[in-house]
C-alpha positions in Angstrom: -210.2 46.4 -197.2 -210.3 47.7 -193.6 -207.7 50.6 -194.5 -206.7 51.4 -198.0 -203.1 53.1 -197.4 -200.7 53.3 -194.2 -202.4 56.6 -192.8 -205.6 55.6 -191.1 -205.5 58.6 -188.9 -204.6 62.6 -189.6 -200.6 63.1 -189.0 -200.4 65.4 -186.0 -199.4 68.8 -186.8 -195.8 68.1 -185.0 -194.7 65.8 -187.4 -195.5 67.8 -190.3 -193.6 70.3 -188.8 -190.7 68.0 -188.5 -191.3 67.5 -192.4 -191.3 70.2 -194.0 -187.7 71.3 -192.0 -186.4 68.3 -193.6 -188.1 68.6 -197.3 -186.2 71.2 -198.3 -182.5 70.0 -197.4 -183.0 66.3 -199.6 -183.1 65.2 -202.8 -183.5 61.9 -203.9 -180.9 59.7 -205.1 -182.2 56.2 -205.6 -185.2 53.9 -205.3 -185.2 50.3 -206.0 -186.4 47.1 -205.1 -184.8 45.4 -202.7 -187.3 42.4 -201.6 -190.4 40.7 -202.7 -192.7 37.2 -202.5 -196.0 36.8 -203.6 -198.2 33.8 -203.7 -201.6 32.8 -205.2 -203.0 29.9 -203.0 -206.2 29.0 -205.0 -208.0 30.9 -207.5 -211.1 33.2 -206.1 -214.7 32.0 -207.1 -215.7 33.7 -210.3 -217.7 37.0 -209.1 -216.8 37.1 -205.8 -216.3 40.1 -203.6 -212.5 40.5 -202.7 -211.1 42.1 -199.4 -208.1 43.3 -199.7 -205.9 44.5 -196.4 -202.7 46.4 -196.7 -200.0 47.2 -194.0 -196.5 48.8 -194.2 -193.6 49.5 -192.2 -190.5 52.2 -192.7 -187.0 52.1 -191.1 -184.4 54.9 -191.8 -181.1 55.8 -191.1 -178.0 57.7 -192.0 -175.1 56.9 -193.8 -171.7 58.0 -195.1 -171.7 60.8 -192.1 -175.1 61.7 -192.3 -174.9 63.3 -195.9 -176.8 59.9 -197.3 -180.0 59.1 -195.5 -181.6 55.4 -196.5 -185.5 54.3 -196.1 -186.9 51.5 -196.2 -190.5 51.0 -197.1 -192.1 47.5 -196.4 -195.6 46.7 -197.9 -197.7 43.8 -197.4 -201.2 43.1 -199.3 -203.7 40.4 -198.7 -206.6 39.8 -200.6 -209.3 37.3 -199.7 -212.7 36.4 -200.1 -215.9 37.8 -198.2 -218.8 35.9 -196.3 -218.4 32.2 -196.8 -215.0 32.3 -199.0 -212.7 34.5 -196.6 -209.6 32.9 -196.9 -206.8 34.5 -197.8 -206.2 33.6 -201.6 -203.3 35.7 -202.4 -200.8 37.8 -200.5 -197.7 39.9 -201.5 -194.6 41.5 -199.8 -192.7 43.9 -201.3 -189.5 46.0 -200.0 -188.3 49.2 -201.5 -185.1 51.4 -200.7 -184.7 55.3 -201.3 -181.5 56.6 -201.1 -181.5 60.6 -200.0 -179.0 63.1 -200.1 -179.2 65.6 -197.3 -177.5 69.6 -197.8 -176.2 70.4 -194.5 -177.0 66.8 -192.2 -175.8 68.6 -189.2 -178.8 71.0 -189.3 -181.3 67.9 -189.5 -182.1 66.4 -186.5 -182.8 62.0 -186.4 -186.7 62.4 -185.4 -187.0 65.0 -188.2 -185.3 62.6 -190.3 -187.3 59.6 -188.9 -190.7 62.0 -189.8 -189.9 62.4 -193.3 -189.2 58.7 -193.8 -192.4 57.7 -192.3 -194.5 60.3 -194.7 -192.4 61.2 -197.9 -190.7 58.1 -198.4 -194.2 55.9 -198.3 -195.5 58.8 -200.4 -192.7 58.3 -202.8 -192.8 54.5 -202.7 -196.6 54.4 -203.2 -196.8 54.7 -207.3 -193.9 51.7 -207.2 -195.8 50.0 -205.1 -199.0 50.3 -207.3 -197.3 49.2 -210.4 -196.1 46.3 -208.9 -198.9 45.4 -207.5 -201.5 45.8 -210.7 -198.7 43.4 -212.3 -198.1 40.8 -210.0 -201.9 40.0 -209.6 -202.7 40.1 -213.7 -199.8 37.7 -214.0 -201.9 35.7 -211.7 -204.8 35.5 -213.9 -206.9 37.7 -211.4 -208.6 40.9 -212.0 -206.0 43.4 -212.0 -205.6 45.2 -208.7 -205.3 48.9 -209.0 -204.2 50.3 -205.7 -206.0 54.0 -205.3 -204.3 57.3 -204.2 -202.7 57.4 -200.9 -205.3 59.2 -198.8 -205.2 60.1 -194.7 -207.5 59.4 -192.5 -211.5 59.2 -192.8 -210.9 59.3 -196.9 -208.9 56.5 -196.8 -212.1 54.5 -196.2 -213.5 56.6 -199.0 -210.3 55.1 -201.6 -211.3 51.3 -200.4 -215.2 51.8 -201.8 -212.9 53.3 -205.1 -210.7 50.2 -204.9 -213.6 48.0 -205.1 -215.2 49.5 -207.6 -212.5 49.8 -209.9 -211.8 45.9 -209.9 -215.7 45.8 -210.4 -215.9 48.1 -213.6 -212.6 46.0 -214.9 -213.6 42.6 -214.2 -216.9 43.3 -216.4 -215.2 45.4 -218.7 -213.2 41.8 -219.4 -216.2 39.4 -219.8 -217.1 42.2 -222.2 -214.2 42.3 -224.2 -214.2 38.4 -224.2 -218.1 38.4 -225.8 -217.3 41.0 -228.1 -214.4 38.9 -229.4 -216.3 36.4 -229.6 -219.1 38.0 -231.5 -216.7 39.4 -234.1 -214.7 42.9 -234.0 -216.4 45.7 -232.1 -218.3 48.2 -234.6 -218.1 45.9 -237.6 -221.6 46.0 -239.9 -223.2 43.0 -241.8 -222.2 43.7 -245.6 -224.9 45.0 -247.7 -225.8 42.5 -250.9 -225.8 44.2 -253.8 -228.2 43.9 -256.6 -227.8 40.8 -258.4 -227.1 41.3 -262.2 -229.5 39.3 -264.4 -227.0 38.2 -267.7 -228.8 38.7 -271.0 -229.2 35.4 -273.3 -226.6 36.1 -276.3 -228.3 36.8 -279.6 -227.6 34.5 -281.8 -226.2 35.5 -285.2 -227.6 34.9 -288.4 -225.4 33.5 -291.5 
């Protein structure tokens, strides 16, 4: 993954100034689903390294005379293979809308608004985002992707080396599960043969 999360750089000081005047003054409403396509196009070569890239996009505005403000977070992941196998094998888009309320509109200015949709709303979005993701790509028969924290800049490199080796530690905590099942149930013990009993010969009775 060449970035893991939409912040590859620190947010300059400006916008988080422009943030935290708008944090304040909202309150969620809503967030739902509004779009989302994903397609496997072949099956990745047992134990092979995966690269996964993600990218996003956000686009806000006001409604109902500024007292709603809508954002909409666009994700896209796509996960190939490394060296000889780096096709893309599977990709997924997903759209999400969060509906704020805003106390007092007329006291928040558009780029403030514009700020907090481009930081809070992806920050709010992320978790949904996550979810889906892990999902969609276990319904897929691959090793479940978990997508890491949201990190800004130079850890964000740091959360694709965690990335990876999550999806490692799973993928052979599966083939472990699948030999143990295999085996018989985890922790059971060979029963113990007991001592056999040796029956007496009947005396016979005398007339």
């Amino acid at each position: 993954m060449k970035a893991i999360g939409p912040f590859e750089k620190p947010i300059p000081p400006e916008t988080l100034k422009k943030v935290a005047a708008v944090v304040p003054r909202v309150e969620i409403r809503d967030i739902r689903l509004v779009g989302l396509s994903a397609s496997l196009k072949s099956a990745p070569a047992p134990k092979s390294q995966t690269s996964v890239d993600l990218d996003h996009e956000v686009a806000s505005e006001r409604a109902q005379d500024g007292v709603l403000f809508i954002a909409r977070v666009r994700f896209k992941l796509s996960a190939s293979g490394t060296g000889e196998e780096a096709a893309e094998f599977m990709n997924l888009k997903a759209a999400f809308q969060l509906l704020y309320s805003v106390e007092g509109p007329d006291s928040v200015e558009d780029d403030q608004l514009i700020a907090f949709g481009e930081i809070n709303a992806v920050h709010t979005a992320w978790p949904y985002f996550r979810e889906l993701v892990q999902n969609i790509s276990g319904r897929m028969a691959l090793v479940p992707m978990t997508v890491p924290l949201l990190k800004i800049g130079p850890t964000a490199q740091a959360s694709h080396r965690e990335m990876q080796a999550d999806r490692t530690a799973t993928a052979k905590s599966l083939q472990a599960g699948r030999a143990e099942a295999q085996e018989g149930p985890v922790g059971s013990l060979p029963r113990r043969k007991g001592p056999s009993k040796r029956r007496r010969p009947a005396k016979s009775r005398q007339a």
